[in-house]
C-alpha positions in Angstrom: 147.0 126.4 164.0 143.6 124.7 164.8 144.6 122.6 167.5 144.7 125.9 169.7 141.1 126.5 168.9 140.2 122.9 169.6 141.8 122.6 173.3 139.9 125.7 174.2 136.8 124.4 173.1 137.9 121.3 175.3 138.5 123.4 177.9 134.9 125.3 177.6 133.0 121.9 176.8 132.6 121.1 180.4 130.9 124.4 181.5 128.8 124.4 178.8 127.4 120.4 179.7 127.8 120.8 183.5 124.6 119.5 185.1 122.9 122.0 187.8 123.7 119.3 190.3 127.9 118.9 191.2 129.1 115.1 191.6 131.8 114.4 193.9 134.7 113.7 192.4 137.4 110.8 194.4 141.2 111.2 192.8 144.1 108.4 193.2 146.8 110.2 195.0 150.1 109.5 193.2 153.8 109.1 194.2 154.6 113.1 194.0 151.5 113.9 195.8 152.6 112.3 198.8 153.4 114.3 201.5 157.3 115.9 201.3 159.7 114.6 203.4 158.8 111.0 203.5 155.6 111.1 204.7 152.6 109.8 203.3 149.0 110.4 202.4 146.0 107.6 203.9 144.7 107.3 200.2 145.4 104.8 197.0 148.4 105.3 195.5 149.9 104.2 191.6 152.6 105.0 189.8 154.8 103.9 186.6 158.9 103.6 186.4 158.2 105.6 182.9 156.8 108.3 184.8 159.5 108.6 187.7 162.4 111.4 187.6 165.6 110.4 189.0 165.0 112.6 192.2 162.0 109.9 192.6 163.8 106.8 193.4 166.9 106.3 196.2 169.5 104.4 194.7 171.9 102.1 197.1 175.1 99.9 196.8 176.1 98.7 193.7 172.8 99.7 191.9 173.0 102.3 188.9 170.3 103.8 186.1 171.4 102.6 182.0 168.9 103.7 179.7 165.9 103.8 181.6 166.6 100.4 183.5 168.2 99.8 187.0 170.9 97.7 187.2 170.8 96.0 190.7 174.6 94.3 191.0 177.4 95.4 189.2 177.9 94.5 185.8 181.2 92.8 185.0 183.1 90.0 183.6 184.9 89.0 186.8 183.4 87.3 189.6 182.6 89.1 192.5 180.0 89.6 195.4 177.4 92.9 195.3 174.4 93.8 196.6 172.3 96.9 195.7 168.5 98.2 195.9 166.2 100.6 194.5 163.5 102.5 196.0 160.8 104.7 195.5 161.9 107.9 197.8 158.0 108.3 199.0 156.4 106.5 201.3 153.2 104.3 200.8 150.8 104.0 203.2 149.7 100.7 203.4 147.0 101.1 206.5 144.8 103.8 208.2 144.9 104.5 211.9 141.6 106.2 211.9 139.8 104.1 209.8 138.7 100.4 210.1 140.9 99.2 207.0 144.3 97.5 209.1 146.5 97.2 205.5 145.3 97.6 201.6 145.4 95.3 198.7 148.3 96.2 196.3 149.8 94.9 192.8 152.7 95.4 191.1 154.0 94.7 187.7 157.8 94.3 187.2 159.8 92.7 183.9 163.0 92.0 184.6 166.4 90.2 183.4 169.1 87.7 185.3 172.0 87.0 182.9 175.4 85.6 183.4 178.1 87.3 181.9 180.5 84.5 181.9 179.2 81.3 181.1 182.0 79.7 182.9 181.0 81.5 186.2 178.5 80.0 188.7 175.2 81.4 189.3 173.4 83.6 192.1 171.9 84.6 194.0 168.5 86.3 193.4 166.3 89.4 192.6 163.4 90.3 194.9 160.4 93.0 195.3 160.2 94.4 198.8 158.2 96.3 201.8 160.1 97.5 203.8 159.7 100.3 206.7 163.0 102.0 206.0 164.5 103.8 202.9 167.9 103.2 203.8 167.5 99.1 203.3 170.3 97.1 202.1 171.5 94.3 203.3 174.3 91.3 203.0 175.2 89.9 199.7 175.1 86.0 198.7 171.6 84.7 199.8 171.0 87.5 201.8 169.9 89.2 198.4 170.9 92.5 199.9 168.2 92.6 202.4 168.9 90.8 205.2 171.9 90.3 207.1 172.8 87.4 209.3 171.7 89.6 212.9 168.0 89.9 211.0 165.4 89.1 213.6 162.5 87.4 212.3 159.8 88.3 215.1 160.7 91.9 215.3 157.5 93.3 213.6 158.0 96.7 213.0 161.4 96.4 211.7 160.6 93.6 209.5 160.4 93.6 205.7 158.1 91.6 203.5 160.1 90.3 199.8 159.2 88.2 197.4 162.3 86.4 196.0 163.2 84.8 192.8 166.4 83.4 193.9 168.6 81.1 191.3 170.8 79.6 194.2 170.4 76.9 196.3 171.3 77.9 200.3 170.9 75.1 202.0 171.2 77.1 205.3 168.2 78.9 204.3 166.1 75.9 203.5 166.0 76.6 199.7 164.0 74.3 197.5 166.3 74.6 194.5 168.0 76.5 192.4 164.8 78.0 190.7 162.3 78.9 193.0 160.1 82.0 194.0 159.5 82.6 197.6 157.7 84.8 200.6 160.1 86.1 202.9 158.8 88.1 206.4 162.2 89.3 208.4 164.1 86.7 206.9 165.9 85.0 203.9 164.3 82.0 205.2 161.0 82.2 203.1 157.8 81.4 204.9 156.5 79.9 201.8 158.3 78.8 198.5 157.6 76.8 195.2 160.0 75.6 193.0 160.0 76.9 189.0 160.6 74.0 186.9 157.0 72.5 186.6 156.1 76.3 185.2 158.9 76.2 182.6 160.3 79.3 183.5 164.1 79.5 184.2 165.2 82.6 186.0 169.0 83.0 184.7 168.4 82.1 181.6 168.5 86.1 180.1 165.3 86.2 178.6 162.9 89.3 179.6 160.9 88.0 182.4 157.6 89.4 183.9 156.0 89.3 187.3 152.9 90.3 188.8 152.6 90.4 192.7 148.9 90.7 194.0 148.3 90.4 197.8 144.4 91.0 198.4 144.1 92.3 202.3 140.4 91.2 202.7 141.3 87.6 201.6 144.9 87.2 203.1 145.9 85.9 199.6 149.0 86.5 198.1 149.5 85.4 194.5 152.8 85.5 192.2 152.9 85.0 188.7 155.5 85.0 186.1 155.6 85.0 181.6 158.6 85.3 179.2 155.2 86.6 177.1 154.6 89.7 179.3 151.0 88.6 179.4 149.5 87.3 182.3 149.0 83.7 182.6 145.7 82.4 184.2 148.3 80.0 186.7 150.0 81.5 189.4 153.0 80.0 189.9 152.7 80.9 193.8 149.2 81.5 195.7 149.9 81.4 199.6 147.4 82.8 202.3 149.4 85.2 204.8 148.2 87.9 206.9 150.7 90.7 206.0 148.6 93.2 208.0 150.6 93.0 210.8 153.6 94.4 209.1 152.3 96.8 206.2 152.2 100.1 208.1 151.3 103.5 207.6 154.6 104.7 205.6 156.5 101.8 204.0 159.0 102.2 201.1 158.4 99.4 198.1 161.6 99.1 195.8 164.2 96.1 194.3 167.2 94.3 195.4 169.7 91.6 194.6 172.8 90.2 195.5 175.4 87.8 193.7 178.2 86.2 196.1 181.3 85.3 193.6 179.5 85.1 190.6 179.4 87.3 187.1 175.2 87.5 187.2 174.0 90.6 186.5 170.1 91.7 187.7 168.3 94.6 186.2 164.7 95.5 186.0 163.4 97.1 183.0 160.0 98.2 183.7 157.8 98.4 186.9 154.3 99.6 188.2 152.6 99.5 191.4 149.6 100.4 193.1 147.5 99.6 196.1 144.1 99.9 196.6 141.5 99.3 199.6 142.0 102.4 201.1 138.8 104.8 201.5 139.6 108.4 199.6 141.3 111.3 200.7 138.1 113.0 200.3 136.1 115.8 202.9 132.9 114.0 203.5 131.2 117.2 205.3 132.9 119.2 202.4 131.2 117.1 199.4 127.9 116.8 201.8 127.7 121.0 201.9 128.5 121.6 198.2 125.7 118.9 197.6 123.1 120.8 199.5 124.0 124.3 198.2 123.5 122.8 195.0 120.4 121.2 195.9 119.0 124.6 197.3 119.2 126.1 194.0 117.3 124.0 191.7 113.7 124.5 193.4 113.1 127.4 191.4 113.0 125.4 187.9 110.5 123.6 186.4 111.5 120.6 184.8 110.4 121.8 180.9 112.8 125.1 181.3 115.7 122.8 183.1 115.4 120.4 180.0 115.2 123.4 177.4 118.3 124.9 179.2 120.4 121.8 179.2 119.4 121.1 175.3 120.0 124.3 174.3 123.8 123.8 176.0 124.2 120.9 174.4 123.3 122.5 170.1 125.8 125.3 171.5 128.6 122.9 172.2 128.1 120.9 169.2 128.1 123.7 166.7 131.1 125.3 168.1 133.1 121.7 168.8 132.3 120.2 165.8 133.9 122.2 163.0 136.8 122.4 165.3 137.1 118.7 165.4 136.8 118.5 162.0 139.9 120.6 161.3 141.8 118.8 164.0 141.2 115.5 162.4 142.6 116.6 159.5 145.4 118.0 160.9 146.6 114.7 162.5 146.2 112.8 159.3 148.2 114.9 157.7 150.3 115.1 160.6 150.3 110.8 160.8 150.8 110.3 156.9 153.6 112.9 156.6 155.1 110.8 159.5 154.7 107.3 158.1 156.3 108.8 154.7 159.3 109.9 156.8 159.8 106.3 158.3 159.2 104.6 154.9 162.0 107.2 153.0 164.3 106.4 156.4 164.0 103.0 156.4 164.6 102.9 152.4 167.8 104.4 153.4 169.1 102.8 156.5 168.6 99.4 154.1 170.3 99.9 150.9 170.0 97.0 148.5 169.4 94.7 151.2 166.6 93.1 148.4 169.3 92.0 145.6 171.5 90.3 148.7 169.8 88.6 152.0 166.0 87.3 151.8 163.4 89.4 153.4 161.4 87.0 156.0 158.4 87.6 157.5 157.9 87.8 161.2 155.7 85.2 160.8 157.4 82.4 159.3 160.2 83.4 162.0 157.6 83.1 164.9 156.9 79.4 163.5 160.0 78.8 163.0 161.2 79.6 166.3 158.3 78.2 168.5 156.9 81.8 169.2 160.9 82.2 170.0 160.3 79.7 172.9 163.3 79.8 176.2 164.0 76.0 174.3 165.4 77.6 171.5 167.9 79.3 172.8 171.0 78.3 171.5 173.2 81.5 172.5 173.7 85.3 173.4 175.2 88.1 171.8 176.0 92.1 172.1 173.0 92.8 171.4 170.1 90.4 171.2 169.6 86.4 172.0 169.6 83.4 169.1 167.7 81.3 168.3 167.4 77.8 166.1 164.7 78.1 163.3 163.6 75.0 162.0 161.8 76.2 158.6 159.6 73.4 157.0 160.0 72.4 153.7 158.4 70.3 151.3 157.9 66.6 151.3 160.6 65.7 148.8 162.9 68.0 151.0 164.5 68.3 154.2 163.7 71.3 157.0 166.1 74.1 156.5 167.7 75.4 159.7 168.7 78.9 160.9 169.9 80.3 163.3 167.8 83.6 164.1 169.4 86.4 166.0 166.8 88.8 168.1 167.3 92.0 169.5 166.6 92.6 173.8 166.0 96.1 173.3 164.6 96.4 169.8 163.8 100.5 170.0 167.4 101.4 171.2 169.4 98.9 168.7 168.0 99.9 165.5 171.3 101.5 164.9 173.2 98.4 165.7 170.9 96.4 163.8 171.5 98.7 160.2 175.4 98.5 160.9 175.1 94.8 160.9 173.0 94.6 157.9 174.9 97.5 156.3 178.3 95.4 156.6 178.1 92.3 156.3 175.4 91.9 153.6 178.5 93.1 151.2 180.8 91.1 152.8 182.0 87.4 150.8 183.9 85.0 152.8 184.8 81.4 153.5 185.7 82.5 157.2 182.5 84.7 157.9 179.0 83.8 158.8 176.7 83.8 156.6 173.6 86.2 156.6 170.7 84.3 155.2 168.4 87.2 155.7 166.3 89.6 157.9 163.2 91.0 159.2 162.0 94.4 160.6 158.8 93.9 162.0 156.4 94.6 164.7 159.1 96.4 166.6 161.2 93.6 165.9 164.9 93.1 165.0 166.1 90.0 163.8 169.0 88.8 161.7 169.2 85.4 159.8 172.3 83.5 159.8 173.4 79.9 158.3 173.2 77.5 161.1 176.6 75.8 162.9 176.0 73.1 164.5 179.2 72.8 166.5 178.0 76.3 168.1 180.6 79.1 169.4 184.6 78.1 170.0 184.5 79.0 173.3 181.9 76.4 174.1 184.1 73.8 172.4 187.3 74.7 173.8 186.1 75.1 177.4 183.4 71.7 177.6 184.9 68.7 179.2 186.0 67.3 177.6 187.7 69.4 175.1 187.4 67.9 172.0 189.3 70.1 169.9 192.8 68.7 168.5 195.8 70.7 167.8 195.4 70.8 163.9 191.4 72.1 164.8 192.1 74.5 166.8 195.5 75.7 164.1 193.0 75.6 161.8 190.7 78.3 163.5 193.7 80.5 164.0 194.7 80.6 160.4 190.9 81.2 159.3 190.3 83.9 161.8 193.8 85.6 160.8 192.9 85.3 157.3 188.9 86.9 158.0 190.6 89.9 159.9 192.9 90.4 156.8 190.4 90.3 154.3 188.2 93.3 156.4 191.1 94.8 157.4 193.3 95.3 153.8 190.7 94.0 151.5 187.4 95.4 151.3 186.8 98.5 149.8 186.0 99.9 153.0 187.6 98.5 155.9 186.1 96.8 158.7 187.1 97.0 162.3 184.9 94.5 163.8 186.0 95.5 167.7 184.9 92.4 169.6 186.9 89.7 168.5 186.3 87.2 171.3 185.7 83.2 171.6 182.1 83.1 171.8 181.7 85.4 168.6 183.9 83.4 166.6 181.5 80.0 165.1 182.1 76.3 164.1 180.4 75.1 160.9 180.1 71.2 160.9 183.7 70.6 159.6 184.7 72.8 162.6 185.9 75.4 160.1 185.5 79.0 161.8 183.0 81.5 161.0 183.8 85.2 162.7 180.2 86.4 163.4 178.5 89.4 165.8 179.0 92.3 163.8 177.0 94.4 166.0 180.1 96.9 167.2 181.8 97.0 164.1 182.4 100.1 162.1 182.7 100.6 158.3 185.7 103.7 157.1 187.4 104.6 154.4 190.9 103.3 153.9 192.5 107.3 154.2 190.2 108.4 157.1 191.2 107.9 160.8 188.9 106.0 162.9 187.4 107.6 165.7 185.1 105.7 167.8 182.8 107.5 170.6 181.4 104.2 172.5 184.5 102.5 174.2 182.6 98.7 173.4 183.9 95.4 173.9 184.3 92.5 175.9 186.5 92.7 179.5 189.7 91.0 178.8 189.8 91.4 174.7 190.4 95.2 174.8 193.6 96.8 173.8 195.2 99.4 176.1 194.9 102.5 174.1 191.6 101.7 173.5 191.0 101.9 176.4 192.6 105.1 176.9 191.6 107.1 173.6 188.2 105.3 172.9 189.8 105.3 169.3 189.6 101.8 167.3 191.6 100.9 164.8 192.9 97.5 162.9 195.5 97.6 166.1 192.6 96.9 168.0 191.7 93.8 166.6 194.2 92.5 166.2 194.7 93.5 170.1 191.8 91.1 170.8 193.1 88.2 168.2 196.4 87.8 170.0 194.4 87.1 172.7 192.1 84.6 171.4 195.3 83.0 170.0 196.7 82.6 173.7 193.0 81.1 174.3 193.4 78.3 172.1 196.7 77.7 172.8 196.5 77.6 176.5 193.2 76.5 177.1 192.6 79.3 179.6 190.2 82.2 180.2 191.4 85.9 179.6 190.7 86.4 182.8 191.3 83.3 184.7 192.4 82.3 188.6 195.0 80.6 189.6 195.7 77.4 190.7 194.6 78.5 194.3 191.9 80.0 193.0 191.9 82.7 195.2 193.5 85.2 192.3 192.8 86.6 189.0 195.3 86.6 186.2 196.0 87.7 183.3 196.4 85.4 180.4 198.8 87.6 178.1 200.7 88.5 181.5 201.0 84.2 182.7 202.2 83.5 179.4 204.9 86.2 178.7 205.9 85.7 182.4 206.4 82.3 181.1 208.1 83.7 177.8 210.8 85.3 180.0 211.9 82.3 181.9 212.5 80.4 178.6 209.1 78.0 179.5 206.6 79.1 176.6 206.0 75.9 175.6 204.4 75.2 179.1 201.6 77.5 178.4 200.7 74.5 175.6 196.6 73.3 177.0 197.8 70.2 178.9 194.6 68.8 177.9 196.3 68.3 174.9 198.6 65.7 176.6 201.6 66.7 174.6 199.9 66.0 171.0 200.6 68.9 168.9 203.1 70.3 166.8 206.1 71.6 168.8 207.2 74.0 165.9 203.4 75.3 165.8 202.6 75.9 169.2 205.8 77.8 169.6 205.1 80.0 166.1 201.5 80.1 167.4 202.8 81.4 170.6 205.0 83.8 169.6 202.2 85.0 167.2 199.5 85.8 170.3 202.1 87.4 172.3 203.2 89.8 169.2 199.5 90.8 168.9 198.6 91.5 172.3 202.0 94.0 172.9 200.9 96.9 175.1 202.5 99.0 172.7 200.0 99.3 169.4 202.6 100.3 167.0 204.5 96.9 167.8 201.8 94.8 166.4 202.1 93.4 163.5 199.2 93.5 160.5 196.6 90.7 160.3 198.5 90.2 156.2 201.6 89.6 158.3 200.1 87.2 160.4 198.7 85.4 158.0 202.0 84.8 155.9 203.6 83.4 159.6 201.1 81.4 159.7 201.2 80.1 156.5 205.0 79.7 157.0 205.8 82.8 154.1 207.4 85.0 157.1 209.3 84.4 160.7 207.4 84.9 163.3 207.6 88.7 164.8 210.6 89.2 167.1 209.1 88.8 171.2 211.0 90.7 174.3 211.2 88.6 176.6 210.3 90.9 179.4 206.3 92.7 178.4 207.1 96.5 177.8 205.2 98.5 179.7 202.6 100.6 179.5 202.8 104.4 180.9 199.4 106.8 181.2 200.4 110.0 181.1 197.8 112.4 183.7 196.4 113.8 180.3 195.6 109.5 179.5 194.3 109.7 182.7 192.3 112.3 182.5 190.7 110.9 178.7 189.9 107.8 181.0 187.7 109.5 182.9 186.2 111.1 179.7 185.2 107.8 178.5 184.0 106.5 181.1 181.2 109.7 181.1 180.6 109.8 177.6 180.1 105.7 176.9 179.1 104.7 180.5 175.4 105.4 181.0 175.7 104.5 184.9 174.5 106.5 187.3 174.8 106.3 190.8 174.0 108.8 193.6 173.9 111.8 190.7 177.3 110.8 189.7 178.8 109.2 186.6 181.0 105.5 186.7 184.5 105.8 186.4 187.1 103.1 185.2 190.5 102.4 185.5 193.1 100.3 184.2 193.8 97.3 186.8 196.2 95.2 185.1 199.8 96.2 182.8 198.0 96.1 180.4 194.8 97.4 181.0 192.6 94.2 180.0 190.5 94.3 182.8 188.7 97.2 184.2 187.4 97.8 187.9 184.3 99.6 188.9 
């Protein structure tokens, strides 16, 4: 009740201080006080992604909105080429006709992201902040970076657009310096002037959260470009060039974001962005502020100066006495307000955490920091669902040897709070030989991070894909049995079941002995044994997901074991779950290749052949036969993770295989629960309208967007 009493005294303060004589006053015109239509006002502008509404910015190509980001290129598992932009939908008026300013100054203020989402994938092409004089630009894909396209004309002023890029592929057709660099580009992909990264120590691709500041100061003709994994601005630019951009920043331009990728998996997004320019003279009525200032000045003859000081002290004892009480009582509303807040949070916290204290250790952000190298790029040592790791090196005494970690660390820390408790809350109660272990935890300064024992041999994917491979056939049986036996034990025999719902190569780990650890519990779900599961995010990886997953958004044990037949076929066949052929000019299926294989009475030729025939015939065939029973279109086929683990173990036959795959049928009511999902997971949007997906292959393993 007394904050209404204090914003009214806020709102009478100013009359009761105002002077006798008026100041002008000069305002910054913002995005939405353009002019409508597209045009634009001859005054400073500045405005903040966090403050723009989605009828603010003009979306194009490939690009879409996820949780207050923009996603530039499409973001998939599969290779492909895509191009999209993002613009503000005002324009910006760079220069005034009438006055003797030809362009402004202007600064902006972007982090952003470029991560590949197959490490086996190649890299490209770029991300870049543009001018340009039309809202409706997008270009080619590749090393075009959806600006440009191979008809631009350089010397064509009034049509040309002025980019910065950050491009991570080397075009040798447009003179690139490397596969790093940051450039100038005026009407061209060909950049007018270009330095490459890797004296700076900044990689592009390499996923972390990148910042950039762009400053381009019109009365010096210097353009400066600067760039921090820190988000604080470093002293250095990493690109100072004088230009003259006069000649092509024009009355109305539109300032946005592109990028392009040209057969690769690398996905660009921007997270935050400001911009302003300034320069300009103000908006202001000179002869407006000029008469007010006279009529004012006509007034004030008639006082003395004692009676004029008498007046504006008495004002002043009026304002206090009335705003002071009231700011009292406001004060002590928002401490209550704050305390009853912070008690909230503590009690929350004490729940979302149970026990933790009697299982994994507490660590402090600090030692973590220290450990980490202020969780420098060089410590990266892999990606997960949600969050980059780490090595920790924590020192030790003399008379002992530096313990080593590996230290997990949310991307998005204030949107993964609930992934972060489901970890925590399932596998701090979780014991075995086959799981990684959590060594501890920290919530602190906004941050999210997860302990984990270190393994040196990293994830199996990175094994069984390196070249060489070095993993032998009794290794790699090895991994199968373990991983079989992990899924059985959260499966059948924890007192709350455990469907983890992203079995996958890269999540499963490789202690020294190259024993495997299953890891990355940041999708699984904890239920009781008698309850159904229903799931309401459709999560995974491309390629690991079962078909009626995929169609009901339900997860179940099936599921799982869905994604181990697959990871089975993996290390069987030494091939991708999504992989081309041997034109490479196709994808295919893995689980399709090798029952295809199956039928023709051939399965042992899915066997690696970097194997070079050493391995166990009897094995590879049971192994085989045991991927291809998982990964059955039909879930009810499947056999349970306890049944694998007896074929494994030689205590059962293998699961009777058809030789032909059965097949899959959607009914239009599937259908239509497709396109459910793909609204209520998928926060996409483009052009107003949600993402759909569809199942591409039999048996819906890969999706197309």
């Amino acid at each position: 009740m007394a904050a209404h009493p204090f914003l009214l005294a806020v709102l009478f303060l100013p009359h009761l201080l105002t002077a006798s004589a008026a100041e002008p006053v000069t305002s910054t015109a913002s995005v939405r006080s353009s002019g409508s239509g597209g045009s634009s006002s001859s005054s400073n502008v500045s405005f903040d992604s966090a403050a723009l509404s989605f009828s603010d910015l003009t979306l194009l190509g490939d690009s879409f909105l996820r949780n207050g980001s923009v996603g530039l290129t499409r973001d998939t598992g599969v290779p492909s080429s895509s191009a999209g932009s993002v613009l503000c939908s005002r324009a910006v008026a760079f220069g005034n006709s009438s006055a003797a300013v030809s362009s402004s100054s202007f600064a902006v203020r972007f982090s952003f992201v470029i991560a590949n989402q197959n490490a086996g994938s190649t890299g490209g092409d770029g991300i870049a902040f543009f001018v340009s004089p039309d809202r409706a630009t997008l270009g080619a894909t590749g090393g075009y970076l959806g600006l440009f396209n191979s008809s631009t004309e350089s010397n064509n002023v009034s049509a040309a657009i002025v980019a910065v890029e950050f491009d991570t592929m080397l075009n040798e057709e447009f003179d690139d310096q490397s596969d790093n660099h940051v450039g100038l580009d005026v009407g061209s992909p060909v950049s007018v002037n270009a330095v490459d990264l890797a004296a700076y120590g900044i990689v592009l691709n390499s996923g972390n959260l990148t910042t950039a500041w762009i400053d381009y100061h019109g009365t010096d003709h210097l353009l400066e470009v600067s760039l921090s994994y820190s988000g604080i601005k470093p002293s250095r630019p990493v690109l100072s060039t004088v230009v003259d951009l006069s000649p092509y920043l024009k009355d109305a331009m539109y300032v946005g974001f592109s990028a392009s990728t040209e057969g690769s998996t690398q996905q660009h997004t921007i997270k935050e962005w400001t911009f302003q320019t300034f320069g300009l003279p103000p908006a202001s009525n000179a002869s407006f502020s000029n008469a007010t200032n006279n009529a004012s000045a006509q007034a004030v003859p008639g006082e003395d100066a004692a009676s004029a000081a008498a007046a504006r002290k008495k004002r002043f004892s009026l304002a206090v006495g009335i705003l002071g009480p009231i700011a009292l009582a406001f004060a002590f509303v928002f401490f209550t307000w704050v305390s009853i807040k912070k008690l909230i949070e503590l009690t929350s916290r004490k729940d979302a955490l149970p026990e933790l204290v009697k299982g994994p250790r507490k660590f402090s952000y600090k030692q973590l920091s220290v450990a980490t190298r202020g969780f420098h790029a060089s410590k990266v040592i892999g990606k997960g669902a949600f969050g980059t790791v780490y090595k920790a090196t924590m020192p030790a005494a003399a008379s002992a040897a530096a313990t080593i970690y590996a230290v997990k660390r949310s991307t998005q820390a204030h949107q993964s709070r609930s992934e972060f408790v489901a970890e925590l809350s399932v596998i701090a109660c979780l014991r075995h030989k086959n799981l990684a272990q959590l060594e501890g935890w920290c919530d602190e300064k906004g941050e999210l991070l997860l302990v984990y024992e270190y393994m040196p041999n990293g994830s199996l994917d990175k094994v069984l894909y390196g070249e060489p491979c070095t993993l032998s056939w009794p290794q790699r049986y090895t991994v199968a049995a373990g991983i079989a036996s992990v899924l059985s034990y959260l499966h059948q025999e924890c007192e709350q079941r455990v469907i983890h719902r992203d079995i996958k190569t890269s999540n499963i780990l490789l202690d020294g002995n190259l024993s495997p650890r299953l890891g990355d519990f940041g999708l699984a779900r904890l239920m009781d044994h008698n309850k159904s599961p229903v799931s309401t995010l459709t999560a995974g990886t491309m390629g690991y997901l079962a078909p009626e997953y995929l169609q009901s958004g339900k997860a179940t044990e099936q599921t799982d074991v869905f994604s181990y037949g697959v990871v089975v076929l993996e290390v069987c066949c030494g091939r991708r779950p999504i992989d081309k052929d041997d034109g490479g000019s196709k994808n295919v299926n893995l689980v399709d290749w090798v029952w295809r294989l199956h039928g023709e009475d051939r399965l042992i030729d899915a066997a690696d052949p970097r194997l070079a025939g050493e391995f166990d015939r009897d094995e590879m065939f049971r192994l085989l036969l045991v991927g291809l029973s998982c990964a059955n279109p039909n879930c009810d086929e499947r056999p349970a993770m306890r049944r694998v683990v007896q074929i494994l173990n030689r205590e059962a036959s293998p699961v009777p295989v058809p030789r032909k795959k059965p097949l899959l049928v959607f009914s239009s009511s599937a259908s239509m629960k497709l396109q459910e999902i793909a609204f209520s997971c998928g926060d996409d949007v483009r052009g107003g309208l949600p993402a759909t997906t569809s199942p591409k292959s039999e048996g819906g393993a890969d999706i197309e967007r």
